[in-house]
N, C-alpha and C positions, 0 to 999 in steps of 0.2 A: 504494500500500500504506500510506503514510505520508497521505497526503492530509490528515486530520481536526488534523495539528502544526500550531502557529504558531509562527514563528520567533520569535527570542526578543524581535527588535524591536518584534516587533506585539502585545506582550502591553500590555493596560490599566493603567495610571499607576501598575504595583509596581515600585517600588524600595526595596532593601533599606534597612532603618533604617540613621544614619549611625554610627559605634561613636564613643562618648562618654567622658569619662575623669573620673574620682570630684575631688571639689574638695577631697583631704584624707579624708574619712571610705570607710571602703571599704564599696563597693556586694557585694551580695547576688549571689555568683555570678559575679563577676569575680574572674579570679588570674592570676598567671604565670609562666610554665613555664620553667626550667633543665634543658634535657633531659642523656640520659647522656652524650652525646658531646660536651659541651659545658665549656670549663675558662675559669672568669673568674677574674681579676686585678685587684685591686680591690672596694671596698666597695658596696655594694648597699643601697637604701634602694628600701621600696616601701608603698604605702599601703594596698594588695590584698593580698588572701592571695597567699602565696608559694611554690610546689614544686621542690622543689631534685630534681633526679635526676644531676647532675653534681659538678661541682667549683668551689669557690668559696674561692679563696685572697684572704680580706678578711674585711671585719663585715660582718654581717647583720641589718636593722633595719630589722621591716615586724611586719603589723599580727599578721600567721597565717603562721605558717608549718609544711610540709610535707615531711619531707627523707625521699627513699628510703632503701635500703640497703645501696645501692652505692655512697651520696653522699658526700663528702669537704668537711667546711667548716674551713679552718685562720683560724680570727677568731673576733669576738668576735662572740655571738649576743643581741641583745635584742627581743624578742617581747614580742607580748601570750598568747599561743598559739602551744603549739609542740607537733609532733609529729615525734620525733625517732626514727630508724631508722636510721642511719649513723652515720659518724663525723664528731665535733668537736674539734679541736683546740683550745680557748680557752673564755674563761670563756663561761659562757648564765645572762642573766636574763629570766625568764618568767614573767606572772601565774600561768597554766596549763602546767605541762608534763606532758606522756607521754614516759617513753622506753619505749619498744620491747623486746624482748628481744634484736633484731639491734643496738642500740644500743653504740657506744661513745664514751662522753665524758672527754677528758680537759683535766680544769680544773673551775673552779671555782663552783657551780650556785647560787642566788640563785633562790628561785620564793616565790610565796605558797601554789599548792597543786601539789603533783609527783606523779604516779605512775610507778611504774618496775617494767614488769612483767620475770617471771622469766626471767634471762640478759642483763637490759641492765645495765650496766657504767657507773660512774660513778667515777671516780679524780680526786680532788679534793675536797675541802669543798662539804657543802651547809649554806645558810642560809635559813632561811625570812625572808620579808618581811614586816614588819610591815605592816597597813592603811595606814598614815602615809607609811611608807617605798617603798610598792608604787605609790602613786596617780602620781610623775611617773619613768616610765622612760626619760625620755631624757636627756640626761646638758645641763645646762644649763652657759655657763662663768660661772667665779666670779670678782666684779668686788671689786676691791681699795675698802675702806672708805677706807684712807690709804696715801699711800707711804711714811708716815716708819715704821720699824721696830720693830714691839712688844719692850718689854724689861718684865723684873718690876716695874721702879721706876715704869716707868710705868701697871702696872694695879695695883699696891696705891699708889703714889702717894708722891713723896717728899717730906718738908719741910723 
């Protein structure tokens, strides 16, 4: 009845392409999923677009990001893109943001361009980013010029 099958061994030199992972810049059509049943601890950095449908008690620091409605982020959010539908505990800086209308954020928002449709919820200060201010959002550390201690006599100068 079957006769015209070939098993899977005898099939001609297909095998599947190898999965490959972005050098830094994120590829077209690759992301990763935080499903709902799912509760991390800790901060999360990703180079891919990102869909949170769970809980993520940490920062969140990837390229796109995607968070259901059911989702729960208590940390700090920094995107390049963000589409926000759940809740966020902690501040979010976002070139792009949408919140949602199931949106609740509380803390402190930081975007260059926000939409916030009707019933999303924003408790906290917004600030827009300037061009200048927007171009590096990842938080760099800051290297001490000298160890010896700035006092006034020393920047207007004594004689």
């Amino acid at each position: 009845m079957f006769s015209n099958n070939r098993s899977r061994d005898d099939r001609s030199g297909t095998s599947p392409a190898p999965l490959t992972q972005s050098g830094g810049a994120s590829k077209r059509g690759m992301f990763s999923v935080i499903g709902p049943d799912i509760v991390i601890t800790g901060s999360i950095r990703a180079t891919s677009e990102l869909h949170i449908e769970g809980r993520v008690e940490g920062d969140v620091d990837c390229s796109t990001l995607v968070q259901g409605a059911d989702s729960q982020i208590f940390g700090s959010v920094t995107v390049e893109s963000a589409r926000v539908a759940g809740a966020i505990e902690g501040t979010v800086r976002a070139k792009l943001l949408t919140v949602e209308r199931t949106a609740r954020i509380t803390g402190d928002v930081e975007y260059e361009t926000i939409t916030i449709e009707n019933g999303g919820h924003v408790d906290g200060r917004l600030k827009h980013m300037s061009a200048i201010t927007a171009a590096p959002l990842r938080a760099e550390p800051v290297q001490s010029v000298s160890d010896q201690p700035i006092t006034i006599a020393s920047i207007i100068g004594s004689d």
